[in-house]
N, C-alpha and C positions, 0 to 999 in steps of 0.2 A: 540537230538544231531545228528549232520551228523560224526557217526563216522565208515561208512564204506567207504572207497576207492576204487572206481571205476577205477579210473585209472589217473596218476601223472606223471610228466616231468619235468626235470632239466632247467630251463631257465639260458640263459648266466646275469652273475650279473648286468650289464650295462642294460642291456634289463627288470629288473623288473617295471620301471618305468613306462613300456609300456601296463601295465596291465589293466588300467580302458581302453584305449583308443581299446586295442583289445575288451574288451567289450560292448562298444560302439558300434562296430562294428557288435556282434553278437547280441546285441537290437537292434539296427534303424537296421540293414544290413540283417538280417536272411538270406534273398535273396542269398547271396552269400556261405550259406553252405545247402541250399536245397531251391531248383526253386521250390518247388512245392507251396512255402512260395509266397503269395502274401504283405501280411505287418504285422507289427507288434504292439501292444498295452500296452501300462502299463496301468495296471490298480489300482497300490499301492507301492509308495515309501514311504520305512520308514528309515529315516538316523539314524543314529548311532553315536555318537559321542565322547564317549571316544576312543580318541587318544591310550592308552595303554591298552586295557579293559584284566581282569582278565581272569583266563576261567570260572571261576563261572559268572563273567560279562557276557562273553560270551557267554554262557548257558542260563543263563535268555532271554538275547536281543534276541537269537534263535526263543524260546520258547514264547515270546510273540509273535516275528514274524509272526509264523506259527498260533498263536490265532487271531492275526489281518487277516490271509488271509482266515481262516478256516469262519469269521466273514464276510467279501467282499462281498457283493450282486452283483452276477454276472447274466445278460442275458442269454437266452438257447442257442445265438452263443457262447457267453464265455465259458457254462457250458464245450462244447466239444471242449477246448484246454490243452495246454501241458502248466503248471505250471514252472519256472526256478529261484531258488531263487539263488541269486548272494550275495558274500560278501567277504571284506577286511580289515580287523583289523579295522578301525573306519569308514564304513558304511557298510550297508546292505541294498542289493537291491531286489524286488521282482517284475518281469514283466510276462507277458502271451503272450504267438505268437498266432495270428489267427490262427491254425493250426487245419482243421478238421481232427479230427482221434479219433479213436474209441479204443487206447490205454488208458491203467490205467495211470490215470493222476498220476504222480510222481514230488517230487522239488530236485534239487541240488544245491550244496554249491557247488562252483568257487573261489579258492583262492589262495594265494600267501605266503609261510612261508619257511623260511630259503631257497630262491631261488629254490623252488620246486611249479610249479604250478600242482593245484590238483582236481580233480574232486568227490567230496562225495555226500553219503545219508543218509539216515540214517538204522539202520540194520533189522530195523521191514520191509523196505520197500520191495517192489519184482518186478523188475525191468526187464520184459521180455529179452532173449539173443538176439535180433534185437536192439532193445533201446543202450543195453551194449555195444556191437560192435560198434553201431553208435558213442556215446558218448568216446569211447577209441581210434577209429582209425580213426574217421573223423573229433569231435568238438575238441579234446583234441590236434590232432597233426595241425588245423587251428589255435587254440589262440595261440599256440607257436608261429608257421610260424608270427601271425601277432605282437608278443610280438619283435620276433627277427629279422624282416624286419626292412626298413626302412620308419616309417610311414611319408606321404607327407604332408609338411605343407603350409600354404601359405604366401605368401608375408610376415605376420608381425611374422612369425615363428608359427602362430598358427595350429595345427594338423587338417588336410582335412578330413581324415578318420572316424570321425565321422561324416559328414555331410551325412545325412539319405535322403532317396527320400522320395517323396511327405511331405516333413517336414509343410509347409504350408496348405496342406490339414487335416481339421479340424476332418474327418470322414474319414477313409479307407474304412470301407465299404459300405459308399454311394458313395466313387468313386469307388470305382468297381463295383456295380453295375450299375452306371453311363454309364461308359465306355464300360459295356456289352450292355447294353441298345443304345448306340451307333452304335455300331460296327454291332447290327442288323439293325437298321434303314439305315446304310449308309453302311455299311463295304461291302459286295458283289454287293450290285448295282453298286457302284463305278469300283470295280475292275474290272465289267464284261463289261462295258464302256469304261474304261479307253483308249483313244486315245494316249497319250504322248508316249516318247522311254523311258520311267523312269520305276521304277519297282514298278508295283500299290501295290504291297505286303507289301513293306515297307514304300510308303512316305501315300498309305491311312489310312494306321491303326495308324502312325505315327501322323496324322492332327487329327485323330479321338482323339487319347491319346493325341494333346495339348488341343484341344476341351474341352474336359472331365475335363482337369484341369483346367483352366480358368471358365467354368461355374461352378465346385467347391470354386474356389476363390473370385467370382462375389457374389456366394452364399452365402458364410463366411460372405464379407464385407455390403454382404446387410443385414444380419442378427446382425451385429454389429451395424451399424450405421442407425437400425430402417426403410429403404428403401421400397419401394414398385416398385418403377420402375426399370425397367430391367438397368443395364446401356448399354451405344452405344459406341463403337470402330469404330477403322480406322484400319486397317490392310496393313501398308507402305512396299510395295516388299510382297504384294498374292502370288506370282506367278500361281500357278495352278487355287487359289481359293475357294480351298475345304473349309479351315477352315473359311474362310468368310460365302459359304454356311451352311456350319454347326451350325454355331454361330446365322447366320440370323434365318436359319429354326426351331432351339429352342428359337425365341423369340425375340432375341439381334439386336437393329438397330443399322445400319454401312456398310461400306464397303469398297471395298480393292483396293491398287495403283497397278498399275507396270508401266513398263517401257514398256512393250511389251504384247499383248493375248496370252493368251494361247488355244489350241485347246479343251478343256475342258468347256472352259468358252461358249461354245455355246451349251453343251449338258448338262445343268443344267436345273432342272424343271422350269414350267415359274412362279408357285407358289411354295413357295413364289421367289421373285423376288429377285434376288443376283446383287449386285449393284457391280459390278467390273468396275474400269476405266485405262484408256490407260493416267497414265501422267509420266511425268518426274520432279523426286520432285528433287530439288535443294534448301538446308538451306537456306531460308530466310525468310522474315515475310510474303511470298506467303505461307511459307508452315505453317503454323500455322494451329488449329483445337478446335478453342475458346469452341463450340458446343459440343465437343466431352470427353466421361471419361475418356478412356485408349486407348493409343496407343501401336499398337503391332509390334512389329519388329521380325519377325519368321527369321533366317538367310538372314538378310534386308541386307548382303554385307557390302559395303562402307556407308550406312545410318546406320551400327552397332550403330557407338560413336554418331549417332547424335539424337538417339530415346530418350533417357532423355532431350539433351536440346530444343528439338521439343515437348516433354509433359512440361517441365517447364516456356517454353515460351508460350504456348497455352493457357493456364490458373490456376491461382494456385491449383483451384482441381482438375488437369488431371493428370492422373496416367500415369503408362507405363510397359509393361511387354516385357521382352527385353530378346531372345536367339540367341546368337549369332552364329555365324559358321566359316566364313571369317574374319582374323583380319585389318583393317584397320584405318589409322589415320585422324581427320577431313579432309584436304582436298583430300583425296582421295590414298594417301599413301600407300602400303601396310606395316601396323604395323610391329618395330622394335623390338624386347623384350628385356626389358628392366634387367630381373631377370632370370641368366643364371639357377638357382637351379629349373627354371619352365621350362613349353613344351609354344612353341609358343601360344597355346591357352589359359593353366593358366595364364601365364600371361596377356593374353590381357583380360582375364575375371576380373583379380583384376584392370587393366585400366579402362576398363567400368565401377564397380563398383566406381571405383574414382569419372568418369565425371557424376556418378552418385548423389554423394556426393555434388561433387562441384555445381550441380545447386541445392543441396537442400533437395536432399531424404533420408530419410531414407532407405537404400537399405537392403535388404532382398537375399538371396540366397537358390535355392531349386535344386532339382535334377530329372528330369522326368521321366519316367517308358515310355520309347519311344526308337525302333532301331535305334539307333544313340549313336556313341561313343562321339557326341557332343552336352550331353542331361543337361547341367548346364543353369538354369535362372535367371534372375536379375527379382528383382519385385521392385518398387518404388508406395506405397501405399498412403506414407505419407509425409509431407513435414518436415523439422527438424528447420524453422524460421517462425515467425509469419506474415500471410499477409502484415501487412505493411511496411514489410521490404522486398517486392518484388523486388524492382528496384534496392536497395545495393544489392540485390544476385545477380541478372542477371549484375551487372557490372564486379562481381567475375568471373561470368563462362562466359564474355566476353575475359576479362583478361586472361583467364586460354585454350582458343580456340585459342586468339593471339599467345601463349606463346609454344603451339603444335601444331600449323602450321606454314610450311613451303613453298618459293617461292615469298615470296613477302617481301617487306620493312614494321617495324610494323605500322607507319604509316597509310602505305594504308589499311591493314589487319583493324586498327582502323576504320578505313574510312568506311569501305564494312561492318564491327560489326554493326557498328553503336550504338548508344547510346539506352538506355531500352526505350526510347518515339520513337525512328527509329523503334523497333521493329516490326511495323504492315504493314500490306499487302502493297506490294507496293513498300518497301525498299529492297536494293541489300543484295544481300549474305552475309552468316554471313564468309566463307572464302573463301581468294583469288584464292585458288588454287584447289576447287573443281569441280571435272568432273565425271559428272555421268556416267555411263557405255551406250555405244551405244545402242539404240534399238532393231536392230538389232544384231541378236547373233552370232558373227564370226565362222562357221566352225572350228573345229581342229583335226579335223579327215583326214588329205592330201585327198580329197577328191575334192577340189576344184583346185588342185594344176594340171600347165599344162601338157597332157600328154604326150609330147615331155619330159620333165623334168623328171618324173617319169620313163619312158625306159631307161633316159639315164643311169643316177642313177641303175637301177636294172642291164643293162648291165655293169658298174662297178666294181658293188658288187659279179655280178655272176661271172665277169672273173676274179676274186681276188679271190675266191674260189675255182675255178676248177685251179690254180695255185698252190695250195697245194694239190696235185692229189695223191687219195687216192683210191685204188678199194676195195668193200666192197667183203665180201667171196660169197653171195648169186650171184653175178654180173658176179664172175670173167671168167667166160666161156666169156661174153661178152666184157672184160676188159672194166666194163664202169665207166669213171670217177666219183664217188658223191665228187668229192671236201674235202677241208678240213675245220676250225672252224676257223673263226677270232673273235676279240673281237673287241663290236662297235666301241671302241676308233680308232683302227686300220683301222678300213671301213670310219669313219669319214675322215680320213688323206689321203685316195685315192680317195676323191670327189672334184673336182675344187671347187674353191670356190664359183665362180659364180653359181651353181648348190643351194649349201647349202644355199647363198642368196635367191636365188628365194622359196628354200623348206620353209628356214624362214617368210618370207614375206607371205607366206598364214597358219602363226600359225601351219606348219609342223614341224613331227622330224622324223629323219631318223629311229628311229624301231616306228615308226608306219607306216610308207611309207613303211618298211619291210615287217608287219604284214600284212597290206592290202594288198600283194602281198602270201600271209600265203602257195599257191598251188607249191609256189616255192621257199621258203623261210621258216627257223626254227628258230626261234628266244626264247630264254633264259637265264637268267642269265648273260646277255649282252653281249650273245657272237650271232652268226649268223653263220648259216650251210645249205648246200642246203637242200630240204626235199623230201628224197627218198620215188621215187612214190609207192603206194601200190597198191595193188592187188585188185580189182572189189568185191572175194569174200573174202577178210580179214574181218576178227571177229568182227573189231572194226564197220565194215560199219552194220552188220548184229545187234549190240548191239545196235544201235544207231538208227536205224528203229525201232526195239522194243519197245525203249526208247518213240518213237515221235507218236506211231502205236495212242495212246490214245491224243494225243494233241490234239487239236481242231481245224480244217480247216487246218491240216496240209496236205502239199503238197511234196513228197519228188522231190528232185532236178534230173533231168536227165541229169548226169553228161557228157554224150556220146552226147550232142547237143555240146556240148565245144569240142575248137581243144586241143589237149595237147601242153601245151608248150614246154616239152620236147623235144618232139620228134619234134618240129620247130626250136628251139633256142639251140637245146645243139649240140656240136659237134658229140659224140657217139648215139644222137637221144635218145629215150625211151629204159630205159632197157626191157620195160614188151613189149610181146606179144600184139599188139591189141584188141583182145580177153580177155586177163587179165588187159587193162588198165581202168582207170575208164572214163579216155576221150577218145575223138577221134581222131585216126591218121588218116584221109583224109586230104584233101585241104581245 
């Protein structure tokens, strides 16, 4: 019997209902009450099913329990994990976390009675004060927090919060070793390469970890469905490439769209050969992929909504693994949401999951072990109608593309659908009104913006500051103006308009045409202040040297080749000495 008390909490009465679901949370989730947790395993449910059971009921149902796990043929990864038995007036739960540690394996009872949730063992057992603490002041005061929060549900009210990552991955620990086995093969070559402005730390170990997952799920299905051949992909919107190359180089034929190259795609080995191409996919029956198993849409933009009906139209047995980033609507929209109780993303993830539906799949949802706070995927494996009822579905998810899009009369939208026998190479667009994004990637960084424009504008700004004339105490021997604080809305309102036309027209905004002026100019919390010059040998310049002393081919800046602006442009000149300024006061 678990009859000593470890440690117990009043839960508010409304909130006991929420007690399998906090649990749920501490099985698939471990993750989130100790990172050192990579995943987690059952390895024996045993339900329980009197509804009212006795406590002599209860006693037995125990005590067999603990016969059943004491019996469990465990592996010697298992042997070295932590035991958790879980239970509720009519079940009882028993799971194992991967968890190496070389603590006395111990179980606990998780329960709920007269609105008190509780933590027990039983009293023979001896439970080290590391464990106790743990169990009192970390797990016990989380399943509350998660009993008395508000757990998120989706679209059909159902609870989100239990939805476990890598739920689809059939083996945790052959993805993780997968993944390790990755991350040496490609993880530092990449990063020491890496030519883009992006940050290789996060999108390469990022492609590495979809990598890992997808050749785990290729694995699964080959393994179910008796396969031998690898299967081949299309990868619509690569961008860099990587996972293209990753995929190829363990085996997998295919290869990857964009709109545009990237600088990457020329320092890839020449074996094996990475087949990346420069098109511009536009829905129609050009874009079909009869040839191919799965189509991947890795944050594919505006081809978001249209990677299922581009695997469903392809062939009935192509699949499609679809994560999304950017919401938009077929023709090119950016997505409305529809369900105010969601974030613009949940929602457009239960959309996709629709237009999922709607050509046919059986849709699946998993969750990625990847830096990104936009790591939710759609998998569509399976079809949910029998081939020969291909062409009544695709007249469904024709119907259903006319019905969310917008711009055109539905008619024409009819027109450009075109009928399931229009479907093949050759025929127009399946909507009116989509427009792929330029080739070419617009600056928006005011960067390209003219630099008459940009002067004007900063002399604006700066004389609307130095009109709230304030001398700081350090200065005041020189009485020299640092200006006062405006808020951007207020800097907005002293710019002609004609100015803010033009800033807008090259994809400018006025604090970032601040920022980039950063040696004369403070910018936070939306206000803007001039930025009083500092001293050559102030601390922060000395910490920052330090900081950069180990970077690699770092160069430090000589700041004294620049004229100060200051001391050009302000009325009172530079407060500092020449000597103490970081730039230079000559001509």
């Amino acid at each position: 019997m678990f009859d000593r008390t470890i440690s117990e909490a009043v839960i508010k009465p409304h909130c006991i209902s929420n007690f399998w679901q906090a649990v749920d949370i501490y099985l698939f989730k471990t993750h989130v009450v100790n990172k050192k947790l990579f995943g987690v395993k059952n390895v024996l449910i045993l339900p329980y099913k009197n509804a009212s059971p006795s406590a002599e009921e209860t006693s037995q149902a125990t005590e067999h329990l603990l016969d059943q796990i004491a019996e469990t043929e465990l592996d010697s990864f298992e042997r070295v994990t932590r035991k958790r038995l879980l239970c509720l007036g009519c079940e009882l739960r028993e799971e194992k976390v991967d968890n190496i540690s070389l603590h006395e394996v111990s179980q606990q009872q998780y329960d709920v009675t007269h609105g008190t949730l509780s933590i027990r063992c039983q009293s023979t057992d001896t439970i080290d004060e590391r464990s106790t603490y743990w169990l009192r002041e970390v797990l016990l005061e989380r399943m509350q927090k998660w009993m008395e929060s508000n757990i998120p549900t989706n679209a059909t009210g159902t609870s989100t919060a239990s939805i476990r990552s890598l739920a689809l991955v059939d083996n945790l620990e052959q993805y993780n070793c997968l993944f390790n086995e990755l991350k040496q093969k490609y993880g530092q070559s990449m990063v020491s390469i890496w030519p883009e402005c992006t940050d290789p730390q996060k999108f390469v170990f990022e492609d590495i970890a979809i990598a890992a997952y997808l050749l785990m799920l290729w694995r699964k299905e080959r393994t179910a469905k008796g396969l031998e051949t690898l299967q081949s992909f299309v990868d619509i919107g690569c961008g860099n490439g990587l996972l293209v190359y990753i995929l190829a180089s363990e085996g997998h034929r295919g290869y990857g769209i964009d709109l545009r190259k990237r600088k990457l795609w020329d320092m890839y080995p020449v074996e094996p050969k990475v087949d990346l191409r420069v098109e511009t996919i536009v829905p129609s029956g050009s874009s079909l992929f009869p040839d191919i198993d799965w189509i991947i849409g890795n944050h594919s933009d505006e081809l978001s909504p249209w990677i299922p009906v581009i695997a469903a139209r392809s062939s009935y047995r192509c699949r499609f693994f679809l994560l999304p980033c950017c919401a938009y609507e077929f023709d090119g929209r950016k997505y409305q949401r529809q369900n105010c109780a969601l974030s613009q993303y949940g929602d457009f993830l239960n959309y996709a999951a629709e237009i999922a539906r709607v050509c046919g799949f059986a849709v699946e949802t998993d969750r990625l072990r990847i830096p990104s706070t936009k790591r939710t995927c759609l998998v569509g494996s399976t079809r949910m109608y029998p081939e020969r009822e291909y062409e009544q579905q695709d007249e469904r998810v024709t119907a259903f593309i006319n019905e969310r899009s917008s711009g055109a009369e539905t008619e024409e939208k009819s027109a450009l659908n075109g009928t399931p026998e229009e479907n093949v190479p050759g025929s127009g667009s399946w909507s009116a009104g989509f427009k792929p994004r330029e080739s070419t990637e617009k600056v928006r960084n005011c960067t390209k913006i003219d630099r008459s424009v940009v002067d004007k504008i900063v002399a604006i700004v700066f004389g609307a500051l130095l009109a709230k004339r304030r001398i700081p105490e350090e200065f005041a021997e020189r009485s020299w103006n640092a200006g006062g604080t405006l808020a951007l809305e207020e800097v907005v309102k002293a710019i002609p308009q004609e100015l803010l036309v033009a800033l807008k027209a090259e994809c400018g905004g006025l604090q970032t045409l601040l920022r980039n002026n950063h040696q004369i100019f403070r910018v936070e919390k939306g206000t803007v202040q001039l930025r009083i010059p500092t001293r050559i040998s102030d601390t922060v310049d000395a910490a920052l040297a330090r900081k950069m002393k180990n970077v690699k081919n770092f160069k430090p800046i000589n700041f004294k080749q620049r004229v100060c602006w200051f001391f050009v442009n302000h009325p009172d000149g530079c407060p500092l000495a020449e000597n103490d300024c970081k730039f230079n006061h000559g001509s």
